[in-house]
C-alpha positions as CSV (number, residue, x, y, z in Angstrom):
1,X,-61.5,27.0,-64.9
2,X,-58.9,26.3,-67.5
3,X,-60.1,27.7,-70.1
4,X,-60.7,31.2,-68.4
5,X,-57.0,31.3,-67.9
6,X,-56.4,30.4,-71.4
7,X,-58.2,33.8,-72.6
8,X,-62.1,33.1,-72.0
9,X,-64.0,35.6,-70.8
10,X,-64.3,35.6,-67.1
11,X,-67.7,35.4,-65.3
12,X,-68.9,37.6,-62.8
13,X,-68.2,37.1,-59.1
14,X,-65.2,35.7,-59.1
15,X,-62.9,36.1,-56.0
16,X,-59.3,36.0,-58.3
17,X,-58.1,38.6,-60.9
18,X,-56.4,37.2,-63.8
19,X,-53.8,39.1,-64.8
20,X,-53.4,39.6,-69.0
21,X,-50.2,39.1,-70.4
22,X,-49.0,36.9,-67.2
23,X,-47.8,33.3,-67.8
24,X,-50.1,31.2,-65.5
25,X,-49.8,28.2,-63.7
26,X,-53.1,25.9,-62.7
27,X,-52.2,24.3,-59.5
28,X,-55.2,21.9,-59.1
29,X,-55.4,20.0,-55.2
30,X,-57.3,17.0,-55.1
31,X,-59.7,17.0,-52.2
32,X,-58.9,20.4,-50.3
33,X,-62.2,22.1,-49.6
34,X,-62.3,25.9,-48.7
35,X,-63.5,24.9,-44.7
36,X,-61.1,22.4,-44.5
37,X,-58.2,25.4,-45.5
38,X,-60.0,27.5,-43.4
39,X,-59.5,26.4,-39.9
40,X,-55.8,25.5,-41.2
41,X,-54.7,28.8,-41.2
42,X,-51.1,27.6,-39.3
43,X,-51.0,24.6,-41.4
44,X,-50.9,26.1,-44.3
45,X,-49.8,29.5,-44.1
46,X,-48.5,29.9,-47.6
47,X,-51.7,29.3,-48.9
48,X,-53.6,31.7,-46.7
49,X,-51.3,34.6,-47.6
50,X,-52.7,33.9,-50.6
51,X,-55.4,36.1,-52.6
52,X,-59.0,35.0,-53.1
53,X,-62.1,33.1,-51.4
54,X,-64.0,30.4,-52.2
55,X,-66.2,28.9,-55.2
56,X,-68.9,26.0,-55.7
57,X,-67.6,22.7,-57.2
58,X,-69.9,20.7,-59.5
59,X,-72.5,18.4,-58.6
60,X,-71.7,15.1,-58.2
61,X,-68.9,16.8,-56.2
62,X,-66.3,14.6,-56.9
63,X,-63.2,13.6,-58.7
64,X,-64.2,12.8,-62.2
65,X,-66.6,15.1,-63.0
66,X,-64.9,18.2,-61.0
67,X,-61.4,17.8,-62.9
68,X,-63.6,17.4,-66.5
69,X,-65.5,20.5,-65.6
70,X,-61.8,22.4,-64.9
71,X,-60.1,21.2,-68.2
72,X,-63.2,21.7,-70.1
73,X,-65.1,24.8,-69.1
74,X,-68.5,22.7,-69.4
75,X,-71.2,21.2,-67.0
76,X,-71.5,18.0,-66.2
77,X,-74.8,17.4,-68.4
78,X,-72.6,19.1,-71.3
79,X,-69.2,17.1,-70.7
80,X,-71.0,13.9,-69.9
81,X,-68.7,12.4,-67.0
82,X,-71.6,12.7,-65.2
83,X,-69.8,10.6,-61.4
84,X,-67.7,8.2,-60.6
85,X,-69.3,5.6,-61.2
86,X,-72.1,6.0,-64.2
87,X,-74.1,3.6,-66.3
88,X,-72.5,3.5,-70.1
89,X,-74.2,1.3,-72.4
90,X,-75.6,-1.2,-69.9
91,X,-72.7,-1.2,-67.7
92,X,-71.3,0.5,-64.3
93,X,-68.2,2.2,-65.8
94,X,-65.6,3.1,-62.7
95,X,-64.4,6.6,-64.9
96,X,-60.8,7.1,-62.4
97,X,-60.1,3.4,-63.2
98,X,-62.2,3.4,-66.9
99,X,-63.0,-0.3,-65.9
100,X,-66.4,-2.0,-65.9
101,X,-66.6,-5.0,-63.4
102,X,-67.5,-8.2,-66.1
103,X,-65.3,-6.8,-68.7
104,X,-62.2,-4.8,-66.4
105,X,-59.9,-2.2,-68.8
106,X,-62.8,-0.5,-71.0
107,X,-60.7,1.6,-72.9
108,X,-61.2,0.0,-76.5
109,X,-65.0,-1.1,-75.5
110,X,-65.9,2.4,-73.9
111,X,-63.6,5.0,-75.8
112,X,-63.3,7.8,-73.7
113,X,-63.7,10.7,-76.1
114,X,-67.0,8.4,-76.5
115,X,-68.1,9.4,-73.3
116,X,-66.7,13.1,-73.0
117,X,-66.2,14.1,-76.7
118,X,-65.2,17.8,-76.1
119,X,-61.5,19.0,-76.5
120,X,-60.1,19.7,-73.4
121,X,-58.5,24.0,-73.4
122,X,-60.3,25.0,-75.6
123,X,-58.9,22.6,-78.5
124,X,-55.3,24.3,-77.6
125,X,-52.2,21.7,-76.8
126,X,-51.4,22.9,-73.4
127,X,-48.6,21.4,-70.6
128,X,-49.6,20.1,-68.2
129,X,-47.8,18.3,-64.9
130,X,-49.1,14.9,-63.5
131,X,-48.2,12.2,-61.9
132,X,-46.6,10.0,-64.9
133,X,-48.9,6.5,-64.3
134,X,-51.9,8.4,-65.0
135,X,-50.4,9.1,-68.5
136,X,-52.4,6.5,-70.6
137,X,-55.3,6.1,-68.1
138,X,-58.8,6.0,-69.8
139,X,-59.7,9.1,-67.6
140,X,-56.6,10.7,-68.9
141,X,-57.6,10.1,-72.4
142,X,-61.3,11.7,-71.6
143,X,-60.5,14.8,-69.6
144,X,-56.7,16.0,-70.7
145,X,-56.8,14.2,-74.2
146,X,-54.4,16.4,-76.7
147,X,-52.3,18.5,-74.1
148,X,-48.9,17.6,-73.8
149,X,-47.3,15.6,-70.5
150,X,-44.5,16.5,-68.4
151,X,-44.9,13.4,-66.2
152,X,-43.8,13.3,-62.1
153,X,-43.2,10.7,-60.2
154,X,-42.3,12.6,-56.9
155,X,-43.8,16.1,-56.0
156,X,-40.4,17.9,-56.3
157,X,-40.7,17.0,-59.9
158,X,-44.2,18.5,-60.0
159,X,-42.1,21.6,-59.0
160,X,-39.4,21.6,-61.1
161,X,-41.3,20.5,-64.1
162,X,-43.7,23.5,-63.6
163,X,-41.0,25.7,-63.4
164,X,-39.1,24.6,-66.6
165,X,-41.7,25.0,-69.2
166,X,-43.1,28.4,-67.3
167,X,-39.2,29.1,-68.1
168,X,-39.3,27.9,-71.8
169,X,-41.8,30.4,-72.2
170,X,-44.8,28.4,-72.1
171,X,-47.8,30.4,-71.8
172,X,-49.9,28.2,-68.9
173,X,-48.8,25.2,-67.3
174,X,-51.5,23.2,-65.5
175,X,-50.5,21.0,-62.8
176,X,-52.5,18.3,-60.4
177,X,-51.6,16.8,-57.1
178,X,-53.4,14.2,-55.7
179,X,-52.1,13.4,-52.5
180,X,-54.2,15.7,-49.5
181,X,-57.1,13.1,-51.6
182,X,-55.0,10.0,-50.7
183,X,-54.4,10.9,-47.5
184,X,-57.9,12.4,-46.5
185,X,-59.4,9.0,-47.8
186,X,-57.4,6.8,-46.0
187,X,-56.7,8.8,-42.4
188,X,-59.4,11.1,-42.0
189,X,-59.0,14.9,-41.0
190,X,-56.5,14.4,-38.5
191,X,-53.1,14.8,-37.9
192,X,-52.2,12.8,-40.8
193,X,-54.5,15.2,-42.9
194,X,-52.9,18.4,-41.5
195,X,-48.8,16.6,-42.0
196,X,-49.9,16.5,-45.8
197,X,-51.3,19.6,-46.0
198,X,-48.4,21.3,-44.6
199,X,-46.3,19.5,-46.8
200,X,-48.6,20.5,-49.8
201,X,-48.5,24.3,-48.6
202,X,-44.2,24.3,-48.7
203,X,-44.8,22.5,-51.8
204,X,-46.9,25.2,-53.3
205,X,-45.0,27.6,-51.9
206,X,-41.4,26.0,-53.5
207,X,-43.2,26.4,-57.2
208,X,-43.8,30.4,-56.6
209,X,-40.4,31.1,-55.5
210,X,-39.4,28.7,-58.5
211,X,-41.4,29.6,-61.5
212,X,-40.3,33.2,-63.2
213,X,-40.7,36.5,-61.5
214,X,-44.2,38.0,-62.3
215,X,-46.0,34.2,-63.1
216,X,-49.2,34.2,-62.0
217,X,-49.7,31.0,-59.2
218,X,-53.5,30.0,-59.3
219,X,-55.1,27.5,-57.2
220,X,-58.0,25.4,-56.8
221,X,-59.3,22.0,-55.9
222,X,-62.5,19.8,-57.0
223,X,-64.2,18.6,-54.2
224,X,-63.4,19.0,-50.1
225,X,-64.1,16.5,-47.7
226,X,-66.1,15.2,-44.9
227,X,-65.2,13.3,-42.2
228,X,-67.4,9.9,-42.0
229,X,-65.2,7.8,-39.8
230,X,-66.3,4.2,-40.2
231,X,-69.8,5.1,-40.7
232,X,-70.9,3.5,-44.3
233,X,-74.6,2.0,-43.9
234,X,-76.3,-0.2,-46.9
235,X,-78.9,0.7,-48.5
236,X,-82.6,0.2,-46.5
237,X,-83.6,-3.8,-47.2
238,X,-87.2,-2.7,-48.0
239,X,-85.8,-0.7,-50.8
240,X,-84.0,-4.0,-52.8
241,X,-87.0,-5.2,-54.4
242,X,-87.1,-1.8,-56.6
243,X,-83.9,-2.0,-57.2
244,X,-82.4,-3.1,-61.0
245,X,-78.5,-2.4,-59.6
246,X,-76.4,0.9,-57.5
247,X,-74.2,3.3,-59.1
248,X,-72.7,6.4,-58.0
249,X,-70.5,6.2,-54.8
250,X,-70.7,6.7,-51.2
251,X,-72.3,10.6,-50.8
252,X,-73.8,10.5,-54.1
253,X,-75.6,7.0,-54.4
254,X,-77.2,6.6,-57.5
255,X,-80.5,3.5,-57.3
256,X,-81.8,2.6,-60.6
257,X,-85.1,1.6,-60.4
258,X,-86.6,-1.7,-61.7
259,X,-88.7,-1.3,-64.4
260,X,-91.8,1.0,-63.7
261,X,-90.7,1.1,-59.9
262,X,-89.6,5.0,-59.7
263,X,-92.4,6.4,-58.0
264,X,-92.5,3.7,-55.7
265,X,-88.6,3.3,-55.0
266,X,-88.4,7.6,-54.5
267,X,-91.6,7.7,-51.7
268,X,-89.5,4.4,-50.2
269,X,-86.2,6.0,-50.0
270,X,-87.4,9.2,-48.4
271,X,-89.3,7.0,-45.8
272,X,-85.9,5.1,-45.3
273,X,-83.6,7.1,-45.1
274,X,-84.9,11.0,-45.5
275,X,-83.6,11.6,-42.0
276,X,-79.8,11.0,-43.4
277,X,-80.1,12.1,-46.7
278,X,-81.5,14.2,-49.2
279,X,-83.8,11.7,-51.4
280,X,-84.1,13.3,-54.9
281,X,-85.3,11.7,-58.6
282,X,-83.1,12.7,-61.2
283,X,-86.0,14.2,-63.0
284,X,-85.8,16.6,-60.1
285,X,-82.3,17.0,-60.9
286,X,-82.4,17.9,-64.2
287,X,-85.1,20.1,-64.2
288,X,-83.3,22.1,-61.3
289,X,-80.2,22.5,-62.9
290,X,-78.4,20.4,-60.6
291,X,-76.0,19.3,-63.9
292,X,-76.2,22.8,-65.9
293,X,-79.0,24.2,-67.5
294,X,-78.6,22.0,-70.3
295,X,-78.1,18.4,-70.2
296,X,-77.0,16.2,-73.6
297,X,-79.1,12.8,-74.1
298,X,-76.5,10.7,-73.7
299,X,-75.3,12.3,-70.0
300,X,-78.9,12.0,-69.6
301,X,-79.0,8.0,-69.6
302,X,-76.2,8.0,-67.4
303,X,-78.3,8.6,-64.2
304,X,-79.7,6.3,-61.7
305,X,-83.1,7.1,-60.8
306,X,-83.3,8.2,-57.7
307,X,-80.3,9.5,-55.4
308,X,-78.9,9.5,-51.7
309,X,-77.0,12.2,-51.0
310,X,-75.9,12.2,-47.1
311,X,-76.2,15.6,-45.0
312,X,-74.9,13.6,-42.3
313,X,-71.2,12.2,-42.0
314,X,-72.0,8.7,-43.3
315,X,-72.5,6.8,-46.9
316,X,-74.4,4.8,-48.2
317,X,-72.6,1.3,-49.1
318,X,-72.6,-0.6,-52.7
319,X,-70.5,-3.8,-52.6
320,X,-69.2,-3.4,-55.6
321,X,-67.5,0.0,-55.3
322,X,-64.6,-0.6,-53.2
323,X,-60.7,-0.2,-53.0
324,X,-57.8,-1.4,-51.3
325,X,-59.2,0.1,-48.1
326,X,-61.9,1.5,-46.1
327,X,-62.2,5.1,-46.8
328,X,-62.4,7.5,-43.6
329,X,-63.2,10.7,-45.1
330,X,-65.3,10.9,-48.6
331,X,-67.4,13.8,-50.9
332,X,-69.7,13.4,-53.6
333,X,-73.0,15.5,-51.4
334,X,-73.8,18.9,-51.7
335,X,-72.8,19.7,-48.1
336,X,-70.9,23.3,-47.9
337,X,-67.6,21.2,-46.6
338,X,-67.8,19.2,-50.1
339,X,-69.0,21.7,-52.5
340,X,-66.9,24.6,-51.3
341,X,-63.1,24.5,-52.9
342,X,-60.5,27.5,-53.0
343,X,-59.7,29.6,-56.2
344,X,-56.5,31.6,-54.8
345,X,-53.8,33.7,-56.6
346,X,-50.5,35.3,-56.3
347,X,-47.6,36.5,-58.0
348,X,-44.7,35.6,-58.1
């Protein structure tokens, strides 16, 4: 996405003109799918005004490879941030946290432009907004490496941040919010969800009356959400003798096969759990596309074996892939609600 607003050529079927000879602004929202705007309409009114439809996120469709994909213009088989959680060199690398469970901060051990060695925009040192502790972050390092920080620590910074380098005569500014993410994980869809929201819509709609007259306002997210409530299963018992270890997360379970077992493991899972999930081998993957029609080695090894990926509103559990709570709401399927985000536009 970013570098089609940093002079690209755009593809076809897009729901957004971009303007030439505009300065543009990026406005990327963590974890607001196009359904979940959709029956908001009177939550967020300033983004419904606003011009444009929907597109299809990545595949996982989630945080790490989604944002990589925006900053970089590539697939996840070309970038190589392949899920949240991915095997790297023998080990389950969490790529939001860039930690490894035996080891902790990977940062020296797995370099991030290791892992995702293309320059993000296109090469070109853009600004961008964000929240000021993700500054030296290992993910920060892989997917915004070389632009230049204006760092927030509340979102009326993100605002007036955005609107002072737009004012300096910056170009393209691109800015990320993470909090309708937060707040979806922890609460759900409810009423909590729609509070943020509407404080995310006066929020956008505070940087469009701020940033220069004619400044073009585009939006988009990387993922949406659905709705699982408390329902997080473990993986079938009968399955655990196949199985070497778990990556992946929740909606997008990766299960790497012991040694020789992948046949065996893929007919098990679909017999286990094929009535919850789509049950695919990541040969399947591959060969389909799922990542991009071409896929590097390395993003290659990176895969599990076989996957779970829930059309139902549960997930499938790993005990080592948890937080400082129980999440409600989570992505990472293929399921429209998760795979369909916003890309809207306006002038200012």
């Amino acid at each position: 996405m970013a570098p089609l607003l940093l002079g690209q050529p755009l593809g076809a079927g897009m729901p957004i003109l971009l303007e030439p000879g505009r300065p543009k602004v990026l406005v990327v929202l963590d974890g607001i799918g196009w359904l979940q705007l959709q029956a908001r309409p009177d939550v967020a009114p300033t983004l419904s005004a606003m011009e444009g439809g929907p597109i299809t996120t990545v595949a996982p469709s989630t945080t790490a490879t989604a944002l990589t994909s925006i900053t970089t213009g590539l697939t996840p088989g070309e970038h190589g941030l392949i899920g949240y959680r991915m095997m790297v060199d023998g080990q389950i690398l969490n790529a939001l946290r860039w930690g490894t469970k035996l080891k902790g901060d990977a940062r020296k051990t797995i370099p991030p432009d290791s892992v995702q060695p293309f320059d993000p925009f296109l090469g070109k040192r853009v600004d961008y907004v964000s929240r000021a502790e993700f500054a030296s972050s290992g993910f920060t390092k892989a997917h915004l490496r070389g632009a230049s920080l204006s760092g927030y620590r509340t979102p009326a910074l993100l605002v007036h941040e955005t609107a002072r380098i737009i004012k300096e005569g910056s170009p393209f500014v691109y800015a990320y919010y993470d909090g309708i993410d937060k707040v979806a994980h922890e609460f759900g869809l409810g009423s909590e969800y729609d509070a943020e929201l509407r404080f995310v819509d006066r929020m956008v709609g505070d940087l469009i009356d701020s940033v220069p007259s004619g400044t073009q306002v585009v939006l988009t997210a990387d993922h949406g959400q659905v709705d699982c409530g408390n329902n997080l299963v473990p993986v079938a018992g009968d399955l655990t003798p196949m199985i070497e270890s778990l990556s992946g997360e929740a909606r997008f379970r990766w299960l790497h096969a012991e040694s020789g077992a992948t046949a065996e493991l893929l007919e098990a899972a679909k017999e286990c759990h094929g009535d919850q999930a789509w049950v695919v081998s990541a040969t399947e993957m591959v060969e389909a596309g799922w990542f991009g029609p071409y896929m590097r080695p390395e993003a290659r090894d990176r895969l599990g074996d076989v996957a779970l990926l829930p059309f139902e509103p549960t997930g499938f559990d790993d005990p080592d892939d948890s937080g400082p709570f129980r999440l409600i709401s989570r992505h990472g399927s293929l399921t429209a609600d998760e795979m369909l985000v916003p890309l809207l536009s306006v002038v200012s």
